[in-house]
Gaussian input, Z-matrix of N, CA and C with variables (Angstrom, degrees):
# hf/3-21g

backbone

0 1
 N
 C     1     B1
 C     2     B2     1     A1
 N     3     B3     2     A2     1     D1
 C     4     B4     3     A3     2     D2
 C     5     B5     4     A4     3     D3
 N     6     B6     5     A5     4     D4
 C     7     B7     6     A6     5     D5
 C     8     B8     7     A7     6     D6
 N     9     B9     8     A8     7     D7
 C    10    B10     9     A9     8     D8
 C    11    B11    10    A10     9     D9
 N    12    B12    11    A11    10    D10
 C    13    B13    12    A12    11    D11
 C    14    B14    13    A13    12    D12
 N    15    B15    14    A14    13    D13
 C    16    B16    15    A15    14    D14
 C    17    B17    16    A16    15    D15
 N    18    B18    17    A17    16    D16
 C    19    B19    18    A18    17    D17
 C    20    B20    19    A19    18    D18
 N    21    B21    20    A20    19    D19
 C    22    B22    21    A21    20    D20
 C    23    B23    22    A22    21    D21
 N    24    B24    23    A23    22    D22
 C    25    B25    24    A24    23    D23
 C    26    B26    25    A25    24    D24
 N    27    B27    26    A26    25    D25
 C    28    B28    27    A27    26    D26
 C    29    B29    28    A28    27    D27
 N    30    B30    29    A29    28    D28
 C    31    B31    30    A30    29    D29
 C    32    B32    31    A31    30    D30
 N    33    B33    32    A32    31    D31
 C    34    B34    33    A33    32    D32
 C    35    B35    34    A34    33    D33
 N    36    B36    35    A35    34    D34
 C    37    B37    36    A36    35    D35
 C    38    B38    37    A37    36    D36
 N    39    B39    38    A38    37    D37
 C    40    B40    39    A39    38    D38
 C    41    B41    40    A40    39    D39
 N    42    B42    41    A41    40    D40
 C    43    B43    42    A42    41    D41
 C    44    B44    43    A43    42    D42
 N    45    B45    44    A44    43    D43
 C    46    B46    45    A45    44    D44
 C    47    B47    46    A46    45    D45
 N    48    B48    47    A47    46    D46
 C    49    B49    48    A48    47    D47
 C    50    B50    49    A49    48    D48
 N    51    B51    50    A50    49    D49
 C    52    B52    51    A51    50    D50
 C    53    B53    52    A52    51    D51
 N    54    B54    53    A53    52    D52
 C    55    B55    54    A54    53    D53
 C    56    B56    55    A55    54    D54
 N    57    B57    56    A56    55    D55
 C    58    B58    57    A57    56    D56
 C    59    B59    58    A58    57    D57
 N    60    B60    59    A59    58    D58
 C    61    B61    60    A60    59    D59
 C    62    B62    61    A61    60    D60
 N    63    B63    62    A62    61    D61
 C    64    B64    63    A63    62    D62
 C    65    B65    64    A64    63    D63
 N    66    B66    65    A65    64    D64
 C    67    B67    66    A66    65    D65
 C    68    B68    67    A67    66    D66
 N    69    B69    68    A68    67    D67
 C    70    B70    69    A69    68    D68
 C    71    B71    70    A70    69    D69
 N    72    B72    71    A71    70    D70
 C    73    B73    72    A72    71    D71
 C    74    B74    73    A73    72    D72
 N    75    B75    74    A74    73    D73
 C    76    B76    75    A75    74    D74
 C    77    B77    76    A76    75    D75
 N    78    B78    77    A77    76    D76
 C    79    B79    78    A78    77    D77
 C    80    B80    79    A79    78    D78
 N    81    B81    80    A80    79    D79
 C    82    B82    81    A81    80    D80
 C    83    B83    82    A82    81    D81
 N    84    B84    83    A83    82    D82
 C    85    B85    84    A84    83    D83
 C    86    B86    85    A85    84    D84
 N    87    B87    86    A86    85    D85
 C    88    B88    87    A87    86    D86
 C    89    B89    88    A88    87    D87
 N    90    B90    89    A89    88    D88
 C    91    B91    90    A90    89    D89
 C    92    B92    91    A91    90    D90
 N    93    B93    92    A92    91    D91
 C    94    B94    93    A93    92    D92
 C    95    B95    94    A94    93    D93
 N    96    B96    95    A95    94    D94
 C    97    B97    96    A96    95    D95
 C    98    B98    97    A97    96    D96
 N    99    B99    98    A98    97    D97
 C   100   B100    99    A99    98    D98
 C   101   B101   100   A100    99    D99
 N   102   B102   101   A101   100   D100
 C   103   B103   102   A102   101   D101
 C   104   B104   103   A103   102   D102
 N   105   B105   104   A104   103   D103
 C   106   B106   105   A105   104   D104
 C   107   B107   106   A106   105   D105
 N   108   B108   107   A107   106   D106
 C   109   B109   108   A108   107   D107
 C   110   B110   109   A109   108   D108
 N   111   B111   110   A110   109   D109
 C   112   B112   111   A111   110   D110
 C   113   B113   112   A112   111   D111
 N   114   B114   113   A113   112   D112
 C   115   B115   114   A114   113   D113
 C   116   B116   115   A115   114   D114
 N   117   B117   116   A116   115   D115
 C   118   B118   117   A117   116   D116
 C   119   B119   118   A118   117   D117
 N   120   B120   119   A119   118   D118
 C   121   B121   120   A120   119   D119
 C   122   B122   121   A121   120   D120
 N   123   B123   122   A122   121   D121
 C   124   B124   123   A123   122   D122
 C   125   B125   124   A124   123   D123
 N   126   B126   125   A125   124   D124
 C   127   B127   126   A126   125   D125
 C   128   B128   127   A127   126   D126
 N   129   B129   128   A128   127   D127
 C   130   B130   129   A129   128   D128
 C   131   B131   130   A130   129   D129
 N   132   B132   131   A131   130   D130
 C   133   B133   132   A132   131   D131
 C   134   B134   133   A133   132   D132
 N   135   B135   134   A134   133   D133
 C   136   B136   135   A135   134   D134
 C   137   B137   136   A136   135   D135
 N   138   B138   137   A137   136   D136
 C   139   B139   138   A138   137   D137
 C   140   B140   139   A139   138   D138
 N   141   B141   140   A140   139   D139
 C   142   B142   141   A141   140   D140
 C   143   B143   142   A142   141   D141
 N   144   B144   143   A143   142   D142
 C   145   B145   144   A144   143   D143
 C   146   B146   145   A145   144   D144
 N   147   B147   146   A146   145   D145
 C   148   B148   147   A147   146   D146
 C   149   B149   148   A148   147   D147
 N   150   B150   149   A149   148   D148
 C   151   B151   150   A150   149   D149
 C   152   B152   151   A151   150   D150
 N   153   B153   152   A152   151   D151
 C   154   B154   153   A153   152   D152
 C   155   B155   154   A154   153   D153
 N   156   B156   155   A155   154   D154
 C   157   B157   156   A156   155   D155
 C   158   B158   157   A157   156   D156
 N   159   B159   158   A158   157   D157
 C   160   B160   159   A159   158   D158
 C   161   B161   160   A160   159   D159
 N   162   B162   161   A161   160   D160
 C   163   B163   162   A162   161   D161
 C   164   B164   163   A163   162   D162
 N   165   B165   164   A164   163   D163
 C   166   B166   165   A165   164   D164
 C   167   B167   166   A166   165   D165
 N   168   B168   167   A167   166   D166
 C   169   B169   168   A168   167   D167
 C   170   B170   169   A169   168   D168
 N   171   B171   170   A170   169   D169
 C   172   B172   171   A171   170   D170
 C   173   B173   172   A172   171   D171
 N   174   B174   173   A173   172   D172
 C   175   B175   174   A174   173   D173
 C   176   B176   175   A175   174   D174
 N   177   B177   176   A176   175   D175
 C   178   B178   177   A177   176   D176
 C   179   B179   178   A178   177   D177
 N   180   B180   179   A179   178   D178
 C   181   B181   180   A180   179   D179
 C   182   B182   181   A181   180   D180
 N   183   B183   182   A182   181   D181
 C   184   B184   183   A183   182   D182
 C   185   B185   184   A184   183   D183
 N   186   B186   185   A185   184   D184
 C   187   B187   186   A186   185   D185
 C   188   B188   187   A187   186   D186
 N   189   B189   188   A188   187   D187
 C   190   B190   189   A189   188   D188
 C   191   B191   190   A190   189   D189
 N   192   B192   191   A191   190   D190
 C   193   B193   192   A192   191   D191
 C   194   B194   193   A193   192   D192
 N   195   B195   194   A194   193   D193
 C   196   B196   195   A195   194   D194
 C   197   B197   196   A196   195   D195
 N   198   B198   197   A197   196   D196
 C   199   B199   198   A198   197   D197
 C   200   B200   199   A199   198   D198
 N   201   B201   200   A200   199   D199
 C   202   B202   201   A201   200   D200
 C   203   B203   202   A202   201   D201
 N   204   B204   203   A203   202   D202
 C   205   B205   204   A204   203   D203
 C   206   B206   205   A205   204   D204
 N   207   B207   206   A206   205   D205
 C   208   B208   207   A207   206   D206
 C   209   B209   208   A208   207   D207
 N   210   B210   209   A209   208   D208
 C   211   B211   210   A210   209   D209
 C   212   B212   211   A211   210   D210
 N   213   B213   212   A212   211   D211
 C   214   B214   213   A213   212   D212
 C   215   B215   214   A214   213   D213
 N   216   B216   215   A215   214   D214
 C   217   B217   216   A216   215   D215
 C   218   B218   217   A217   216   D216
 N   219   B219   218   A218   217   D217
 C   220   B220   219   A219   218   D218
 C   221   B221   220   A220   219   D219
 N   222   B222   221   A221   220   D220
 C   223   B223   222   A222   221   D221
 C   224   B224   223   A223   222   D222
 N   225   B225   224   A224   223   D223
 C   226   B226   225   A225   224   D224
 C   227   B227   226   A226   225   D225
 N   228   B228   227   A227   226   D226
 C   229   B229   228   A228   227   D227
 C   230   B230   229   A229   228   D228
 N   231   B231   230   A230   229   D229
 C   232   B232   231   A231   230   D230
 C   233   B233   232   A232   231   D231
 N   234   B234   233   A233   232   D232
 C   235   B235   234   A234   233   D233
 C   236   B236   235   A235   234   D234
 N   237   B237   236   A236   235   D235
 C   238   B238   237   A237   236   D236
 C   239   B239   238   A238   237   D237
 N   240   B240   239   A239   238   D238
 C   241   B241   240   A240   239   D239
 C   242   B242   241   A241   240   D240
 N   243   B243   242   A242   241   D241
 C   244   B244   243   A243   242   D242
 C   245   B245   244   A244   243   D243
 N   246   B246   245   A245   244   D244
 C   247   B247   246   A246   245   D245
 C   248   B248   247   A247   246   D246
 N   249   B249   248   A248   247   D247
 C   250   B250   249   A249   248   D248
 C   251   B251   250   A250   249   D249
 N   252   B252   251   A251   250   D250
 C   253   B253   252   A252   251   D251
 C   254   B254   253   A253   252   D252
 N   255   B255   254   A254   253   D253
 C   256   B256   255   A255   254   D254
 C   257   B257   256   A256   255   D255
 N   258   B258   257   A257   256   D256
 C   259   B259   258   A258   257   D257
 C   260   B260   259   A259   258   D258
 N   261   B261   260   A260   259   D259
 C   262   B262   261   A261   260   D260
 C   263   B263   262   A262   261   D261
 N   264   B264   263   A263   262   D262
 C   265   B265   264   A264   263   D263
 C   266   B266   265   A265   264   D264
 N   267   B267   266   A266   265   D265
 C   268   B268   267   A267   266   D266
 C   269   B269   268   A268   267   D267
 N   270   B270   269   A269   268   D268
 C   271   B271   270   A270   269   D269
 C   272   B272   271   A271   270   D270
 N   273   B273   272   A272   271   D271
 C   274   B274   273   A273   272   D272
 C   275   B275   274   A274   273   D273

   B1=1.4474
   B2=1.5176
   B3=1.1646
   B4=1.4554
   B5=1.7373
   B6=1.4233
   B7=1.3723
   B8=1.4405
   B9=1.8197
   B10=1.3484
   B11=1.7274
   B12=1.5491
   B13=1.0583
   B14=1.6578
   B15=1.2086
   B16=1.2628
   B17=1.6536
   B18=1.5492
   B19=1.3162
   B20=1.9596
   B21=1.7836
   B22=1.3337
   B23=1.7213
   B24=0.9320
   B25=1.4592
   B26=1.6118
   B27=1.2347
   B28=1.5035
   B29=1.4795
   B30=1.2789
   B31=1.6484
   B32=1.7668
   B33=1.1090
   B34=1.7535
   B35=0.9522
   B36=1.5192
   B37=1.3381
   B38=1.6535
   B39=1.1861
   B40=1.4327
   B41=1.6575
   B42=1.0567
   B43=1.1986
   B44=1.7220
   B45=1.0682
   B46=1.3966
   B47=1.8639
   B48=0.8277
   B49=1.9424
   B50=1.1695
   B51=1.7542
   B52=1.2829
   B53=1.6257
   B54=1.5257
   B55=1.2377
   B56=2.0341
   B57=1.4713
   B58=1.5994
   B59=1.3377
   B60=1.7357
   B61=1.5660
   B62=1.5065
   B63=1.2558
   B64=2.0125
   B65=1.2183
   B66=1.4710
   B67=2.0632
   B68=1.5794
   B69=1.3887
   B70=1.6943
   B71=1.1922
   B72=1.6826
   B73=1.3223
   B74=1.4676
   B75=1.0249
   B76=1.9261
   B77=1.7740
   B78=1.5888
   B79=1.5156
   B80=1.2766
   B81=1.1782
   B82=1.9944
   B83=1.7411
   B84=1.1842
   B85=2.0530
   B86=2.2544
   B87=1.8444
   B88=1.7099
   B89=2.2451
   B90=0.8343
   B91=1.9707
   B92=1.6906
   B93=1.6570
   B94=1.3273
   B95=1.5051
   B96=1.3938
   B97=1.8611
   B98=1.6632
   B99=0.8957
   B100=1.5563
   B101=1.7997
   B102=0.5910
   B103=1.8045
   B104=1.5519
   B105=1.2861
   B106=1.7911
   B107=1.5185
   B108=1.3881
   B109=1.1763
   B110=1.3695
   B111=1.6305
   B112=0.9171
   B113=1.4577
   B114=1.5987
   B115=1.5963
   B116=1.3514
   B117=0.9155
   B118=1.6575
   B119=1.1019
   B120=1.4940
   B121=1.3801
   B122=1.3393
   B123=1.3119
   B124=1.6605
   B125=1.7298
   B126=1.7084
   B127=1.8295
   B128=1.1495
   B129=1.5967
   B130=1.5172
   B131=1.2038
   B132=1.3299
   B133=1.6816
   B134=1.4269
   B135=1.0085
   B136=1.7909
   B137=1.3599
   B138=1.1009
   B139=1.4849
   B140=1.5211
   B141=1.2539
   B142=1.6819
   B143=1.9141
   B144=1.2852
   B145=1.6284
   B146=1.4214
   B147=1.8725
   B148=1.3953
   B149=0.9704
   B150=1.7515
   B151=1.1482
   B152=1.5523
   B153=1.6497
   B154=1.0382
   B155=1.7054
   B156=2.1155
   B157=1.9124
   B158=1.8436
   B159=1.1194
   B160=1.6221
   B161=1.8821
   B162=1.4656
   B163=1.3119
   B164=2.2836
   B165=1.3401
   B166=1.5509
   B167=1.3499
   B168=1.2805
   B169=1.2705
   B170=2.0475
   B171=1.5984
   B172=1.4735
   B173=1.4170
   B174=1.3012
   B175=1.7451
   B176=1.4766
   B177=1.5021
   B178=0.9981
   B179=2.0415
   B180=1.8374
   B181=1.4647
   B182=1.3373
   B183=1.7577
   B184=1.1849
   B185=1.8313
   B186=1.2212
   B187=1.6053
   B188=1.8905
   B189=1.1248
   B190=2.0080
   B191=1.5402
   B192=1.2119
   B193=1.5227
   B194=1.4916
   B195=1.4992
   B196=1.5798
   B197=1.1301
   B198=1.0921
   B199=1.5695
   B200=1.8291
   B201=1.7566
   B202=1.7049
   B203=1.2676
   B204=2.0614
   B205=1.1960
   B206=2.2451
   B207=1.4943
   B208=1.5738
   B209=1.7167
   B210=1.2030
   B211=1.5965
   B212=1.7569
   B213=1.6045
   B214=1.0628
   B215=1.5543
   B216=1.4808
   B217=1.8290
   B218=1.3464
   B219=1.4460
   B220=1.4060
   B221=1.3922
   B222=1.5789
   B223=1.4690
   B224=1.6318
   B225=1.4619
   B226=1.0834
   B227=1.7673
   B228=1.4527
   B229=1.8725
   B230=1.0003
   B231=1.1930
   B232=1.7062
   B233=1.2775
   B234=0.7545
   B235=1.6771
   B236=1.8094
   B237=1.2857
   B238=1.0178
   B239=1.6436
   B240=1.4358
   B241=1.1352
   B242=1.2296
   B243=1.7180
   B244=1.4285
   B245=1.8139
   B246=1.0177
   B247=1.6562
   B248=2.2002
   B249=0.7252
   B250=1.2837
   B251=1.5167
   B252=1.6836
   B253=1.2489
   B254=1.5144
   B255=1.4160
   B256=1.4568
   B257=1.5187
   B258=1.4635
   B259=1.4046
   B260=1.5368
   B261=1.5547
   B262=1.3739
   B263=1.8863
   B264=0.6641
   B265=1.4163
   B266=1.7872
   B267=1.1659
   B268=1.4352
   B269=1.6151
   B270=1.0439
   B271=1.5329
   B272=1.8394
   B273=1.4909
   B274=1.4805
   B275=1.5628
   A1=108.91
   A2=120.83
   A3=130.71
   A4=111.30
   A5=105.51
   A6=109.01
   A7=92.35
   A8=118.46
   A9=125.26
   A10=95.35
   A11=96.70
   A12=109.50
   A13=120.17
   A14=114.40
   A15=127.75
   A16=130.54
   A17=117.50
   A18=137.18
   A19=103.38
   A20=105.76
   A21=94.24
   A22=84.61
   A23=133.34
   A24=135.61
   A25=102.99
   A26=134.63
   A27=136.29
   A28=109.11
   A29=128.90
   A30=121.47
   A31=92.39
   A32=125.25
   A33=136.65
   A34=102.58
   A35=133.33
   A36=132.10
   A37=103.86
   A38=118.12
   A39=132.52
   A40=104.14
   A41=120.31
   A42=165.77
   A43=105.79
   A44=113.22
   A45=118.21
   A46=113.29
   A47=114.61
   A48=129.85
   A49=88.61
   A50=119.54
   A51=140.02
   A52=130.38
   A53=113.18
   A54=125.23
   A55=119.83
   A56=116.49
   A57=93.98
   A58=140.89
   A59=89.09
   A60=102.57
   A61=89.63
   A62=119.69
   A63=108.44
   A64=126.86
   A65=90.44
   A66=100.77
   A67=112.29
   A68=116.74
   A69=132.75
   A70=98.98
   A71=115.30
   A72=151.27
   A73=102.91
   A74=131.63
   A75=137.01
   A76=82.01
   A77=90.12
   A78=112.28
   A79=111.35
   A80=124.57
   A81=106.09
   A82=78.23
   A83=95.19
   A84=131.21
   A85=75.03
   A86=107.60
   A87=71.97
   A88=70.68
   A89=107.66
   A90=101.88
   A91=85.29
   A92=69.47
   A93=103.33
   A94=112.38
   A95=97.54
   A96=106.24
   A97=122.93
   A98=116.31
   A99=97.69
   A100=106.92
   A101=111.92
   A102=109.01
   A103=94.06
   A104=115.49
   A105=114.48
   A106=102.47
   A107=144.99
   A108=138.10
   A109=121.69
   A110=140.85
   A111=124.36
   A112=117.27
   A113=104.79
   A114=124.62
   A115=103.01
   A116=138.16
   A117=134.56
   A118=112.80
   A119=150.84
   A120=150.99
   A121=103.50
   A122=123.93
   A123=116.21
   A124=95.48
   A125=87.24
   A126=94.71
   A127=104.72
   A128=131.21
   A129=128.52
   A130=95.85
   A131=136.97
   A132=164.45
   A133=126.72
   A134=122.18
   A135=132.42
   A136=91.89
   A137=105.91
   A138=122.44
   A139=133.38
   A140=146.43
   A141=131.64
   A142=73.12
   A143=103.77
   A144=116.74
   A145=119.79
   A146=112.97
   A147=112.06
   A148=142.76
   A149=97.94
   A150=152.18
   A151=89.07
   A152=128.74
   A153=117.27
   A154=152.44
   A155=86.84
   A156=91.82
   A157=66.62
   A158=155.34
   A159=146.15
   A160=74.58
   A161=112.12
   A162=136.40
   A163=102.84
   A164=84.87
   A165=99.67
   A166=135.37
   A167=162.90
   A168=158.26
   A169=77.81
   A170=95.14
   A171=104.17
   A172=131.45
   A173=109.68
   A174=120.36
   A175=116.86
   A176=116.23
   A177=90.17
   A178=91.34
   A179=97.01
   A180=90.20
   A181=100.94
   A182=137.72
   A183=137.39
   A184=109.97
   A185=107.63
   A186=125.70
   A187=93.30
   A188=94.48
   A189=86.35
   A190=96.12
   A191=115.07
   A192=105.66
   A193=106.55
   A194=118.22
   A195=122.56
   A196=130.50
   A197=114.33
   A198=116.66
   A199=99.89
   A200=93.05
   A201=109.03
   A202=119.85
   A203=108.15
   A204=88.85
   A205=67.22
   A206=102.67
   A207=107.09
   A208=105.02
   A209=108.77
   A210=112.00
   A211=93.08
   A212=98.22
   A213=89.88
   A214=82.82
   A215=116.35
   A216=108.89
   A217=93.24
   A218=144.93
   A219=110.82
   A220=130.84
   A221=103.17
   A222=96.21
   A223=136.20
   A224=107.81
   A225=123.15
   A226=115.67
   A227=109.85
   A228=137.96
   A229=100.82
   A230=162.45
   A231=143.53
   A232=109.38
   A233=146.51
   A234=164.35
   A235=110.84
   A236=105.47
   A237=114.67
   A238=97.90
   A239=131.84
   A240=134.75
   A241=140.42
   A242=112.09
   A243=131.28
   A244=100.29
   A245=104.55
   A246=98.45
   A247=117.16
   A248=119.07
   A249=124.75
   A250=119.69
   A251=115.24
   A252=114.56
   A253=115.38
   A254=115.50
   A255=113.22
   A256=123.52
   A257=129.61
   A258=111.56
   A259=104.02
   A260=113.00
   A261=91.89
   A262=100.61
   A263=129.50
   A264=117.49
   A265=99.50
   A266=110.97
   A267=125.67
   A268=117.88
   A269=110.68
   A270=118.70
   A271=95.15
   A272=115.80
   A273=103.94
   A274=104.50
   D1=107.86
   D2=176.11
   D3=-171.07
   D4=156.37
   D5=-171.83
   D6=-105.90
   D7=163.88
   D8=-164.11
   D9=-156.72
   D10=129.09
   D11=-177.23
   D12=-105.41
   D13=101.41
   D14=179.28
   D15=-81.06
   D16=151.57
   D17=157.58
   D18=-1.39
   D19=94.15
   D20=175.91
   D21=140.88
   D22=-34.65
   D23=-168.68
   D24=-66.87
   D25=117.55
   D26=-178.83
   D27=-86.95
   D28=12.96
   D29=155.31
   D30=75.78
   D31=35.17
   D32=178.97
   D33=-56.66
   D34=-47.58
   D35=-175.40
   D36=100.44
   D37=-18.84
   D38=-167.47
   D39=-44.86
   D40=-72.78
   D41=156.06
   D42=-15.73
   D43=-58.54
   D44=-161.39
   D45=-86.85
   D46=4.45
   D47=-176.56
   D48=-88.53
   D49=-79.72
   D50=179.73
   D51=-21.39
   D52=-68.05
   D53=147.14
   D54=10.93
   D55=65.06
   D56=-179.15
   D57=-80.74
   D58=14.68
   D59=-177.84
   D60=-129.30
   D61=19.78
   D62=161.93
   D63=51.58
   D64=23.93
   D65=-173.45
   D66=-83.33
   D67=-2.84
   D68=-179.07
   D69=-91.41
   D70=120.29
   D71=-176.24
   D72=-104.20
   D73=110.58
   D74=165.61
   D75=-86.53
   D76=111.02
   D77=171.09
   D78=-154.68
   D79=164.51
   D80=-159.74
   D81=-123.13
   D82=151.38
   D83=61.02
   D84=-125.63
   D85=-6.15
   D86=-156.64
   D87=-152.70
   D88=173.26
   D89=177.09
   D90=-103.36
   D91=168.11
   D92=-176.93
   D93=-122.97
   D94=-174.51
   D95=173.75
   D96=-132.19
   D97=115.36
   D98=-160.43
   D99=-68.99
   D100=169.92
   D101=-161.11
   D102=-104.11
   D103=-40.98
   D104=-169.87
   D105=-81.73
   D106=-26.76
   D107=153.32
   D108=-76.34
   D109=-24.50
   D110=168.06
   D111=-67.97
   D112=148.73
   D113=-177.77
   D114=-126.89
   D115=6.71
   D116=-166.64
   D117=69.40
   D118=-15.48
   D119=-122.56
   D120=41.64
   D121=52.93
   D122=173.21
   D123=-92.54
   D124=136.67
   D125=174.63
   D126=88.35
   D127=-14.45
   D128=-154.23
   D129=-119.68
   D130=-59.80
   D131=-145.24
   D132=-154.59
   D133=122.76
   D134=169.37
   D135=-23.46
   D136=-85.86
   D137=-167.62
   D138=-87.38
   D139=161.29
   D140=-161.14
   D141=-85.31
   D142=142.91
   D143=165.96
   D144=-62.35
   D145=-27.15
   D146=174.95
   D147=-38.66
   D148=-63.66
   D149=-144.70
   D150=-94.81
   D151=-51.77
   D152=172.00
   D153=-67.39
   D154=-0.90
   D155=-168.48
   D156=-114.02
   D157=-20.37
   D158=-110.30
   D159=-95.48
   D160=131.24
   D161=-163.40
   D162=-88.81
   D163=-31.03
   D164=177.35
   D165=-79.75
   D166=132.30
   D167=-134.12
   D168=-114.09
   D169=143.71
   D170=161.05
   D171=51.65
   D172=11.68
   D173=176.97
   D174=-94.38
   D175=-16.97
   D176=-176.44
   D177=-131.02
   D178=141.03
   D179=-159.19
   D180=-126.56
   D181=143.95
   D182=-172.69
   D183=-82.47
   D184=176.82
   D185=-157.96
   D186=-43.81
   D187=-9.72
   D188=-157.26
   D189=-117.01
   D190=10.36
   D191=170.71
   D192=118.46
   D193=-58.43
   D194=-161.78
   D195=-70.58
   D196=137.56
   D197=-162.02
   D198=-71.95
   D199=136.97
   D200=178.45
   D201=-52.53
   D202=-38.84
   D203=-163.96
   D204=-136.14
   D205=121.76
   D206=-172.62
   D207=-75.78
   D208=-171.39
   D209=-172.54
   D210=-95.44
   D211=121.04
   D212=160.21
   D213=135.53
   D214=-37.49
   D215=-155.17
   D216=-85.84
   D217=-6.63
   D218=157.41
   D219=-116.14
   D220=-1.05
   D221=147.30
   D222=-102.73
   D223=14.16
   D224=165.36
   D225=81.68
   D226=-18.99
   D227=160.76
   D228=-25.75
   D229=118.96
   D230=122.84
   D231=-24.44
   D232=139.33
   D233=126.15
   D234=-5.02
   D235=-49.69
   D236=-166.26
   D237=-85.11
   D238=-42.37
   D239=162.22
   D240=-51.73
   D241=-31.93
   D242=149.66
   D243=-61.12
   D244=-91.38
   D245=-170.03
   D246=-19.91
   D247=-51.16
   D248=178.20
   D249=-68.81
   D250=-29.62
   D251=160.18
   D252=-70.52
   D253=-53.15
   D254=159.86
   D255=-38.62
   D256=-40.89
   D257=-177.45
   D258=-84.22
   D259=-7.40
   D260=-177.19
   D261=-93.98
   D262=6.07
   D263=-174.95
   D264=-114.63
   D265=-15.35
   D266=149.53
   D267=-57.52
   D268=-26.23
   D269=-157.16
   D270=-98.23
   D271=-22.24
   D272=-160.71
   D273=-103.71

């Protein structure tokens, strides 16, 4: 059980204060999470604290793969609605 921060994370710093088990590593090209100190914020917080200030759509993903916070949940876009504006402004 630990969250993992993947390819896409801009090193914000956001992220790494928060942390109440200090498992966030500032390590490049992007941070990480150490897996044996992360707890999720279980027992600590509703929610993992990361996942909740993390400025980026889909970087940071729980034990099973899925991203904490998916594309779309903080700018509110569908996925599917972004993609189609992109090919059309691609298209001109």
């Amino acid at each position: 059980m630990a969250f993992q921060i993947v390819e896409g994370c801009v090193n914000c710093w956001a992220c790494l204060p928060l942390c109440p088990s200090q498992a966030i590593l500032a390590v490049k090209p992007h941070f990480l999470i150490d897996t044996w100190r992360c707890n999720e914020c279980e027992g600590q917080y509703a929610d993992p604290q990361c996942a909740s200030i993390c400025p980026v759509e889909g970087v940071i993903l729980d034990a099973l793969g899925i991203p904490s916070n998916p594309p779309g949940s903080l700018t509110g876009i569908p996925p599917e609605r972004r993609a189609a504006t992109r090919a059309e402004i691609g298209a001109r």
